[in-house]
mmCIF file of the C-alpha atoms, coordinates in Angstrom:
data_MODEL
# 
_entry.id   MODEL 
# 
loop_
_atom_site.group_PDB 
_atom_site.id 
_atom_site.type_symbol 
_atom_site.label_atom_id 
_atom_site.label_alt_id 
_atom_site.label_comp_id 
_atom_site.label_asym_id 
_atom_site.label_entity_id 
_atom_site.label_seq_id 
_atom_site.pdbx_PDB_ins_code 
_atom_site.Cartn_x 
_atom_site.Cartn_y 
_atom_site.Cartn_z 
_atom_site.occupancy 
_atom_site.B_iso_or_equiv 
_atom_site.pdbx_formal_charge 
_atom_site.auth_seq_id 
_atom_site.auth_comp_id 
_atom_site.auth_asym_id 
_atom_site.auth_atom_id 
_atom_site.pdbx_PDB_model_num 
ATOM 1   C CA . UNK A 1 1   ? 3.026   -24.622 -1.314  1.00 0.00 ? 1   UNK A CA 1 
ATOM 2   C CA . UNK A 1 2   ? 2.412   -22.738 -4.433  1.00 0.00 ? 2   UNK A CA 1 
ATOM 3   C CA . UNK A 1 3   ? 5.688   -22.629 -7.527  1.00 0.00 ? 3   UNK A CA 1 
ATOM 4   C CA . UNK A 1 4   ? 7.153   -19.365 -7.242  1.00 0.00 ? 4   UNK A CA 1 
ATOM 5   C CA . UNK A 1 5   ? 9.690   -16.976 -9.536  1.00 0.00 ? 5   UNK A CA 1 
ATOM 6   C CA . UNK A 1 6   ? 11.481  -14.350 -8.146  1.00 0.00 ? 6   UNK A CA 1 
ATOM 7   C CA . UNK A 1 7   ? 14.050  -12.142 -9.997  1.00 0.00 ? 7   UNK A CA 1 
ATOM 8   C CA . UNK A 1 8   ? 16.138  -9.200  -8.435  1.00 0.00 ? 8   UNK A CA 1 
ATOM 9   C CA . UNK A 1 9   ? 16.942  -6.185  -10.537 1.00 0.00 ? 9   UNK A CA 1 
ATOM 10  C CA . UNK A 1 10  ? 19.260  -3.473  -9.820  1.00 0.00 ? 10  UNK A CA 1 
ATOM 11  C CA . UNK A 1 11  ? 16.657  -0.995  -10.711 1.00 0.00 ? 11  UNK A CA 1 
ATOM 12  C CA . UNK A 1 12  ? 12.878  -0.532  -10.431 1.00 0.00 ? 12  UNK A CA 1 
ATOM 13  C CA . UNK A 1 13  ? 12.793  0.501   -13.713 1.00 0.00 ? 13  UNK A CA 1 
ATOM 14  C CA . UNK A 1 14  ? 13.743  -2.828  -15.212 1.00 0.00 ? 14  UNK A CA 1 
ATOM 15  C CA . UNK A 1 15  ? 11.609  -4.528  -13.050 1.00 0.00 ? 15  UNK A CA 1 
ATOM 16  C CA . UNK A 1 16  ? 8.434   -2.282  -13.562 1.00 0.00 ? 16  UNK A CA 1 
ATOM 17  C CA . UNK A 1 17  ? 8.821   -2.810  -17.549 1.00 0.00 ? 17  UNK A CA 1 
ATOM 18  C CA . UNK A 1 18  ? 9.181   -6.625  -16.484 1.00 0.00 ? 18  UNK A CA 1 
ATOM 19  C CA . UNK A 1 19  ? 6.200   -7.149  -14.654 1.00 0.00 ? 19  UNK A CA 1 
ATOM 20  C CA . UNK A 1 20  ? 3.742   -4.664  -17.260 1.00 0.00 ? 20  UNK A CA 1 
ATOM 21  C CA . UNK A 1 21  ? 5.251   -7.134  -19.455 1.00 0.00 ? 21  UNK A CA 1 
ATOM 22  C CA . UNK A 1 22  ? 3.920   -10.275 -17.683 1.00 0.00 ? 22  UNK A CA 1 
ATOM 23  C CA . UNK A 1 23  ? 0.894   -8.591  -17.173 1.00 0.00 ? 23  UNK A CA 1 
ATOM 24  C CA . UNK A 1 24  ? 0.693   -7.314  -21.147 1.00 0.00 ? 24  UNK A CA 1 
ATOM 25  C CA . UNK A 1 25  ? 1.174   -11.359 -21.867 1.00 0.00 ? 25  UNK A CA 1 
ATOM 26  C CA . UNK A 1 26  ? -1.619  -12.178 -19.615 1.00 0.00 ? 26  UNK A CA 1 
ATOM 27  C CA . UNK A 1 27  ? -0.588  -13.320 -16.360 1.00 0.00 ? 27  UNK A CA 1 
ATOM 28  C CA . UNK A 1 28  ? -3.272  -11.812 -13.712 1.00 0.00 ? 28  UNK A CA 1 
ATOM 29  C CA . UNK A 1 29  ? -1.995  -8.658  -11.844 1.00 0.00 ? 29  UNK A CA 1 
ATOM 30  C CA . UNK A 1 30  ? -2.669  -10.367 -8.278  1.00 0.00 ? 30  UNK A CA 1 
ATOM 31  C CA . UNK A 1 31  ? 0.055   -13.038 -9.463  1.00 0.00 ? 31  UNK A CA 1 
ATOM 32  C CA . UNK A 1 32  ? 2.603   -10.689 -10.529 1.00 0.00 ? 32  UNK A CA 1 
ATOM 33  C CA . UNK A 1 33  ? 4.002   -8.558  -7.868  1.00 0.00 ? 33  UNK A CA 1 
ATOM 34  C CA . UNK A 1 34  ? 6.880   -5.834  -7.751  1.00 0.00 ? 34  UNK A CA 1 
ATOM 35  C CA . UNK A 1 35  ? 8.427   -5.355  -4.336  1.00 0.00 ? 35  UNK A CA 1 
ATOM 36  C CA . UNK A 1 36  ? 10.660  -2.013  -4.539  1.00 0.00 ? 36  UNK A CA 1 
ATOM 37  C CA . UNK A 1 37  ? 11.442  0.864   -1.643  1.00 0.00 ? 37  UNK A CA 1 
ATOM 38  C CA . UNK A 1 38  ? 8.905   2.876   -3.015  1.00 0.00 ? 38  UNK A CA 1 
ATOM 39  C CA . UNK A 1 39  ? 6.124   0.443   -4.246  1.00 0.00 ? 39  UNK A CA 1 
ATOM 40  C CA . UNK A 1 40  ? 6.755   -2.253  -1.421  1.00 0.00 ? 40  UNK A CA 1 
ATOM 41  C CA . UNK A 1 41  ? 3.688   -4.488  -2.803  1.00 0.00 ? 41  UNK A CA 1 
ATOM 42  C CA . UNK A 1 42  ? 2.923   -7.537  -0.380  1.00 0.00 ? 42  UNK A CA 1 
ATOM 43  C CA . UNK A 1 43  ? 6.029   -6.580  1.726   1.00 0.00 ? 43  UNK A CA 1 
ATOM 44  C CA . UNK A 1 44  ? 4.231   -3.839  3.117   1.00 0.00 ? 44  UNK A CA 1 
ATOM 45  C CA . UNK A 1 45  ? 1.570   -6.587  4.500   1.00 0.00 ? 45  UNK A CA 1 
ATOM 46  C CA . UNK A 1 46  ? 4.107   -7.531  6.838   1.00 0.00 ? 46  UNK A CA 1 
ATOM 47  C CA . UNK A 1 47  ? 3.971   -6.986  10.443  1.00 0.00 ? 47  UNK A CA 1 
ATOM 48  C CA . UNK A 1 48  ? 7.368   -5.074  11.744  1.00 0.00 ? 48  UNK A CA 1 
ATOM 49  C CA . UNK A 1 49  ? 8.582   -1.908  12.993  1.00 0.00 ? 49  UNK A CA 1 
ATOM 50  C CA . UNK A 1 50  ? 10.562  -1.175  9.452   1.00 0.00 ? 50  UNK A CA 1 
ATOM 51  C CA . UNK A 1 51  ? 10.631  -1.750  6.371   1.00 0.00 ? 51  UNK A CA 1 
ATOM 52  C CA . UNK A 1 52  ? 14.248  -3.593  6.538   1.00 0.00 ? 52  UNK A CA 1 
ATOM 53  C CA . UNK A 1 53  ? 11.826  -6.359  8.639   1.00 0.00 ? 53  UNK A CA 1 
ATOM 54  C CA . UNK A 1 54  ? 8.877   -6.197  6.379   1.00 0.00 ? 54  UNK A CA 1 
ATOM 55  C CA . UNK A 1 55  ? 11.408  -6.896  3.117   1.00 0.00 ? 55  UNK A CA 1 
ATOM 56  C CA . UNK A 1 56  ? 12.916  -9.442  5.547   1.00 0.00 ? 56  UNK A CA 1 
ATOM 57  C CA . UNK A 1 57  ? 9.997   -11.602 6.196   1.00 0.00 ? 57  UNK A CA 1 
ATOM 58  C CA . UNK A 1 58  ? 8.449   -10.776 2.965   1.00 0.00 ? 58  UNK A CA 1 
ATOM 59  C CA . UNK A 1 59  ? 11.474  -13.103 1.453   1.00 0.00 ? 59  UNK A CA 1 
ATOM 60  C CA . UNK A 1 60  ? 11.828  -15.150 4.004   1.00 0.00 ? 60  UNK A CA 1 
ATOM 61  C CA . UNK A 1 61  ? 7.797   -16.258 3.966   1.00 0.00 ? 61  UNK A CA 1 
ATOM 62  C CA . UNK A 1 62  ? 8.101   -16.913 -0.068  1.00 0.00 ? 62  UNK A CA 1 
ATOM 63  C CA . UNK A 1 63  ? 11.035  -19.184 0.131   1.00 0.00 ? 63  UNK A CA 1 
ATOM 64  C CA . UNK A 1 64  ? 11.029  -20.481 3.505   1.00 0.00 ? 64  UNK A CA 1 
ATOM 65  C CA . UNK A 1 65  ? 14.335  -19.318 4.237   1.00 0.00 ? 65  UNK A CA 1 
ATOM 66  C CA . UNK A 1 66  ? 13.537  -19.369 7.975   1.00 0.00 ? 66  UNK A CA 1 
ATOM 67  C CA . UNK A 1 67  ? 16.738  -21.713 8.475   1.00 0.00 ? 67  UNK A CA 1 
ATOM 68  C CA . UNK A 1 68  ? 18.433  -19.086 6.506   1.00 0.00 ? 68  UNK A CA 1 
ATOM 69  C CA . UNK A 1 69  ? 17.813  -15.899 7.817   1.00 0.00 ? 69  UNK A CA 1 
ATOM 70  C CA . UNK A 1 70  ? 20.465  -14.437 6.239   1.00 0.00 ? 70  UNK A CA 1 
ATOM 71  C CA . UNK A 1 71  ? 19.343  -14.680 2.576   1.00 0.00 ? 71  UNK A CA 1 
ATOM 72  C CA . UNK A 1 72  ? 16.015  -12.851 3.114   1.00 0.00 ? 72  UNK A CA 1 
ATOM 73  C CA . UNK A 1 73  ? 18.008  -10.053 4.861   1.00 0.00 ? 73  UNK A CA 1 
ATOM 74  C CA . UNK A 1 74  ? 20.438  -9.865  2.080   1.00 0.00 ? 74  UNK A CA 1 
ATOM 75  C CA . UNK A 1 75  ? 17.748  -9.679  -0.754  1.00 0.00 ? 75  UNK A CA 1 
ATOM 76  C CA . UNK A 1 76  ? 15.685  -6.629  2.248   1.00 0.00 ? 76  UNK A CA 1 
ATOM 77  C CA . UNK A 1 77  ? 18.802  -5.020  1.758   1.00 0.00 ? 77  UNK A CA 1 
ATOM 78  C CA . UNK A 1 78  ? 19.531  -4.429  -1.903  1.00 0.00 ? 78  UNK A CA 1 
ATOM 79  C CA . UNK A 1 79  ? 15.782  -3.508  -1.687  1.00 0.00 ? 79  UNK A CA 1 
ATOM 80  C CA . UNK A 1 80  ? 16.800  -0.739  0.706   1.00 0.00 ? 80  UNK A CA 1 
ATOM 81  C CA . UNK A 1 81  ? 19.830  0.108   -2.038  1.00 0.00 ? 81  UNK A CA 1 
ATOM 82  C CA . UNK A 1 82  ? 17.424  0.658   -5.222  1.00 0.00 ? 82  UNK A CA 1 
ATOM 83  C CA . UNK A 1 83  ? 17.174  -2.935  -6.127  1.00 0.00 ? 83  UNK A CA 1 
ATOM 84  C CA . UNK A 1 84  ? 13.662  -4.511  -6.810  1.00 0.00 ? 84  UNK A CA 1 
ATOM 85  C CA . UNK A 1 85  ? 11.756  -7.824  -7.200  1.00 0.00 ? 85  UNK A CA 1 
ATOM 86  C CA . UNK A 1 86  ? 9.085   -9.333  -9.404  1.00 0.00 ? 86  UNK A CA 1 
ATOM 87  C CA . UNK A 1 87  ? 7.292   -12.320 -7.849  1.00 0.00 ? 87  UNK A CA 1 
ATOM 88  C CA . UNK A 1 88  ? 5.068   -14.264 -10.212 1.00 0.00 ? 88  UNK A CA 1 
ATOM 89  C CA . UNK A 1 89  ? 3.019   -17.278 -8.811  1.00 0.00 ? 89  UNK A CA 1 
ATOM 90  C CA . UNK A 1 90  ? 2.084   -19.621 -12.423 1.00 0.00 ? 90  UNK A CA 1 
ATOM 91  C CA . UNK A 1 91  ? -0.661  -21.825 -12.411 1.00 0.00 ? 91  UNK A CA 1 
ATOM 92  C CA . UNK A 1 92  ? 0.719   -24.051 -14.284 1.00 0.00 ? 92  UNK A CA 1 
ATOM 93  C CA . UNK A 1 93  ? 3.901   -25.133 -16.607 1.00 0.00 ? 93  UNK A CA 1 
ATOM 94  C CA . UNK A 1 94  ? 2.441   -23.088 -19.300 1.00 0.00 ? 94  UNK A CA 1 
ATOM 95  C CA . UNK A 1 95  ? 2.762   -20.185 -17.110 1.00 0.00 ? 95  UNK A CA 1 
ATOM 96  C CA . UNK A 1 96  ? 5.876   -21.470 -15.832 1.00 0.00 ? 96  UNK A CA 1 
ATOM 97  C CA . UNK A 1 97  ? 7.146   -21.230 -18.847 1.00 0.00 ? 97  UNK A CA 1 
ATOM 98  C CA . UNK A 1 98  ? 6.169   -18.490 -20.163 1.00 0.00 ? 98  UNK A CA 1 
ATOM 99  C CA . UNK A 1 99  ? 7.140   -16.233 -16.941 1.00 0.00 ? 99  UNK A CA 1 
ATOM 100 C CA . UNK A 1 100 ? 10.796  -17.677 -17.120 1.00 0.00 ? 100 UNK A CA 1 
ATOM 101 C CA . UNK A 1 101 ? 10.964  -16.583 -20.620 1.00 0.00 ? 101 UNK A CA 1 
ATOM 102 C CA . UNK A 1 102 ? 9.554   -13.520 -20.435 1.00 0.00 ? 102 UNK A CA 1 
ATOM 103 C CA . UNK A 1 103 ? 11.967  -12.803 -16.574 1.00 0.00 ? 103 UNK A CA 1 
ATOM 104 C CA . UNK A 1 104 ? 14.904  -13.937 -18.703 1.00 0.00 ? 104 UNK A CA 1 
ATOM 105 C CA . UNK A 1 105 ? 14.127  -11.657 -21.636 1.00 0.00 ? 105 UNK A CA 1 
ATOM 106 C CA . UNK A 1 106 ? 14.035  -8.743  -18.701 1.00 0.00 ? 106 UNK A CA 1 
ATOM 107 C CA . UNK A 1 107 ? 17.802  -9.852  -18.062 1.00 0.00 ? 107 UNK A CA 1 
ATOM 108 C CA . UNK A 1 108 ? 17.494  -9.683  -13.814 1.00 0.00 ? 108 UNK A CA 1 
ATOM 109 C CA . UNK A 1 109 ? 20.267  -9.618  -11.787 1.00 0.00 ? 109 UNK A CA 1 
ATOM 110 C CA . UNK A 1 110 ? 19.075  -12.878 -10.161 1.00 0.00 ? 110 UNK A CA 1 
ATOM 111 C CA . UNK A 1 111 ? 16.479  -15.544 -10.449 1.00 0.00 ? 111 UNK A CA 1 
ATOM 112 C CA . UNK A 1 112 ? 15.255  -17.670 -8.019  1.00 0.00 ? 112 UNK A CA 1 
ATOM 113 C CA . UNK A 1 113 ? 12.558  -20.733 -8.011  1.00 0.00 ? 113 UNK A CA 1 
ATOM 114 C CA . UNK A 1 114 ? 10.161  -22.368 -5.290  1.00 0.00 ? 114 UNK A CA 1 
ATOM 115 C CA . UNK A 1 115 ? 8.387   -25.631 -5.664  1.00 0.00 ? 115 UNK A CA 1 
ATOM 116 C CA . UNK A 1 116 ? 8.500   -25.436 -9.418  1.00 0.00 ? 116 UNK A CA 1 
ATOM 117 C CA . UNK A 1 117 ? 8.589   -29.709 -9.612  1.00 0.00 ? 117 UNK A CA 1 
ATOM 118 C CA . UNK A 1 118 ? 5.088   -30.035 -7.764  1.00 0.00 ? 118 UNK A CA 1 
ATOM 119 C CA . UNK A 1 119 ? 2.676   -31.939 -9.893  1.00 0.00 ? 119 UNK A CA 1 
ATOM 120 C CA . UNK A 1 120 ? -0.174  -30.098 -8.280  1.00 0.00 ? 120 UNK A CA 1 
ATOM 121 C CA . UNK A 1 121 ? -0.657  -27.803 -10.941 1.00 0.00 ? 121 UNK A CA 1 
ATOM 122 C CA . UNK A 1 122 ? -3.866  -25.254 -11.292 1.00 0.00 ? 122 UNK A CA 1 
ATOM 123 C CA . UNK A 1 123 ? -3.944  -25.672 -15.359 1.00 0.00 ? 123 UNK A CA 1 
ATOM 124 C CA . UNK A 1 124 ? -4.702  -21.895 -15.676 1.00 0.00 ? 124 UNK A CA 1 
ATOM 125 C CA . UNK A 1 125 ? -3.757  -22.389 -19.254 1.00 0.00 ? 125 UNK A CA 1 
ATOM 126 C CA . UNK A 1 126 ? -3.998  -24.931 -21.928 1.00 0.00 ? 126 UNK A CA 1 
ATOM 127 C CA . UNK A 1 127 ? -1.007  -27.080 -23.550 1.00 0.00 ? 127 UNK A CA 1 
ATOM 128 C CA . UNK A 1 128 ? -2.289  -26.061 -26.919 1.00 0.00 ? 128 UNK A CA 1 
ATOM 129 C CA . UNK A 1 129 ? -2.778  -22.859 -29.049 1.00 0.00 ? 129 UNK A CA 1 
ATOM 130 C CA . UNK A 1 130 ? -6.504  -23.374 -29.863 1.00 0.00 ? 130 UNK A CA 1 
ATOM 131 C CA . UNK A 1 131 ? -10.035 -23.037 -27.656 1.00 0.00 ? 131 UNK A CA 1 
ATOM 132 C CA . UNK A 1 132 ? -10.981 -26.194 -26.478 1.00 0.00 ? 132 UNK A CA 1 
ATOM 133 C CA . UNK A 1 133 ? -14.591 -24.867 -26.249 1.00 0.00 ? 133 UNK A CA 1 
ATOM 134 C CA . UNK A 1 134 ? -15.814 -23.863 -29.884 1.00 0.00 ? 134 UNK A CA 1 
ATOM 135 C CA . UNK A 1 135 ? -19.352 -22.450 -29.246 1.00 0.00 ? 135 UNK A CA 1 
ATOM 136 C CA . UNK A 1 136 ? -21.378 -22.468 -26.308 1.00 0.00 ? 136 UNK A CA 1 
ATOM 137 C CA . UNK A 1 137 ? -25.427 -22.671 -26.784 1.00 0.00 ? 137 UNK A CA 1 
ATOM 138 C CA . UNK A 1 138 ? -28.177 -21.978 -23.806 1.00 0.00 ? 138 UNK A CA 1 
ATOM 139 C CA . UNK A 1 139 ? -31.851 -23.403 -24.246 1.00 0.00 ? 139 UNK A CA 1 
ATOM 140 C CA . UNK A 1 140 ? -33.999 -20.777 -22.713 1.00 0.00 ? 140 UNK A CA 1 
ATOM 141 C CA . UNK A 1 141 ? -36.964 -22.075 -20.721 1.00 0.00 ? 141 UNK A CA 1 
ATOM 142 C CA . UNK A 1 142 ? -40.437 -22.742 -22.513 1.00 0.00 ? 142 UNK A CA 1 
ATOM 143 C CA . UNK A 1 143 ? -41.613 -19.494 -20.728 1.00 0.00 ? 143 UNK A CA 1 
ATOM 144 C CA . UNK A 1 144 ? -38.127 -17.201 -21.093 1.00 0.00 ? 144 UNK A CA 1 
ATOM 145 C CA . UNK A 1 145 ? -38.900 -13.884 -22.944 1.00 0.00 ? 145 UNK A CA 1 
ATOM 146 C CA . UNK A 1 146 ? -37.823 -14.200 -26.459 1.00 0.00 ? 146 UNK A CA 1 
ATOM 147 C CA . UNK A 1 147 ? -35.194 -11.402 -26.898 1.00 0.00 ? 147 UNK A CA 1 
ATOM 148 C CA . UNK A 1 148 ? -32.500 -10.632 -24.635 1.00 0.00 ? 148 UNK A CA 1 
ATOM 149 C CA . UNK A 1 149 ? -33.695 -7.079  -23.628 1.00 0.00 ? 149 UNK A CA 1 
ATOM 150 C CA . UNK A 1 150 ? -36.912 -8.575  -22.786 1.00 0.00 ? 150 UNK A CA 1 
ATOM 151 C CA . UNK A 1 151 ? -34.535 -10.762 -20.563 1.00 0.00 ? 151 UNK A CA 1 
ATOM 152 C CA . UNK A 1 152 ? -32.895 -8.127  -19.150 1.00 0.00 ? 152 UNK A CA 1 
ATOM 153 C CA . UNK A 1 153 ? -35.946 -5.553  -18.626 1.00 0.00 ? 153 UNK A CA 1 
ATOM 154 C CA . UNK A 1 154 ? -38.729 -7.750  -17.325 1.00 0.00 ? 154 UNK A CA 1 
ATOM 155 C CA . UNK A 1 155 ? -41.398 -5.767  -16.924 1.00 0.00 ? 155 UNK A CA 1 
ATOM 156 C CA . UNK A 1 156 ? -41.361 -3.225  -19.721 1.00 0.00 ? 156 UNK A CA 1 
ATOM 157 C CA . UNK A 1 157 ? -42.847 -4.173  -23.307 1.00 0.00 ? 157 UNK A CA 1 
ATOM 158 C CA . UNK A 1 158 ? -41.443 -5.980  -26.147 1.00 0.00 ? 158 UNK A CA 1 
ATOM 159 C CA . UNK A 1 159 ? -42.335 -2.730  -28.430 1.00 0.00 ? 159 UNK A CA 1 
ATOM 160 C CA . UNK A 1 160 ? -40.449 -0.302  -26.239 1.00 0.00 ? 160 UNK A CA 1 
ATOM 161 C CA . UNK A 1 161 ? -37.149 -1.493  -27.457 1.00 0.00 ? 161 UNK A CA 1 
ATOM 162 C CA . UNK A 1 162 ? -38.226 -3.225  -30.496 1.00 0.00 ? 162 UNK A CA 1 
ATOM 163 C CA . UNK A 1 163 ? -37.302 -1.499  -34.454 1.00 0.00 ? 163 UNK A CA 1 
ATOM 164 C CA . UNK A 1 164 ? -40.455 -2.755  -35.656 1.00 0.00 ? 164 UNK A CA 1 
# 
């Protein structure tokens, strides 16, 4: 299963400047998510008859909290009272990192982790500030065109775009 943060604010507010923040610092929009009674997000995915159930299984299919039922209802309902989520899924402890600083920061109600210890990591980001590729340099075929717009409009003349 994939690491997972989730943290519960008492307002959507808080949570919407939380996750533009994540997003602001980089972390991919389909890997942040807000769940809220008016923006349900993924929730809304679900298949049931309301949106109590949708919230529901939402939570319970994140954290696996089929043994405790309960839990997922009790985060549906402060949902259904004006409370919302964030969910982040990092790539990596980099972004693990990051996302609990930046959740923390956002002062949530409530914080909870999934599978945060796996060593199956995606490396999304490096350990280290700098580029580990410098420069990047292509060798053209013998017979490639010698200017990119030639490259790019095959078929029309080199003069037709040329300042000469």
């Amino acid at each position: 299963m994939s690491a997972v943060l989730l943290a519960v604010f008492s307002d959507v507010e808080a949570a919407e400047r939380a996750r533009v923040r994540l997003v602001s610092d980089g972390f991919p929009t389909d890997r942040v998510d807000l769940t809220a009674l008016t923006t349900p997000g993924r929730a809304d995915c679900q298949p049931a008859r309301s949106a109590h159930e949708r919230f529901a299984q939402y939570f319970g299919a994140l954290f696996a909290l089929a043994a405790s039922a309960l839990r997922a209802n009790q985060f549906a309902e402060r949902i259904e009272h004006g409370a919302a989520a964030v969910t982040v899924l990092p790539r990596g402890a980099v972004e693990l990192e990051r996302a609990s600083t930046l959740l923390e920061r956002a002062r949530p109600d409530e914080v909870m982790q999934r599978d945060i210890e796996q060593r199956n990591w995606e490396f999304a980001a490096a350990p280290h500030e700098s580029t580990w590729i410098r420069s990047l340099w292509l060798e053209p075929p013998a017979d490639a065109p010698h200017c990119i717009y030639c490259r790019m409009f095959p078929g029309t003349s080199h003069q037709a775009h040329s300042t000469h």
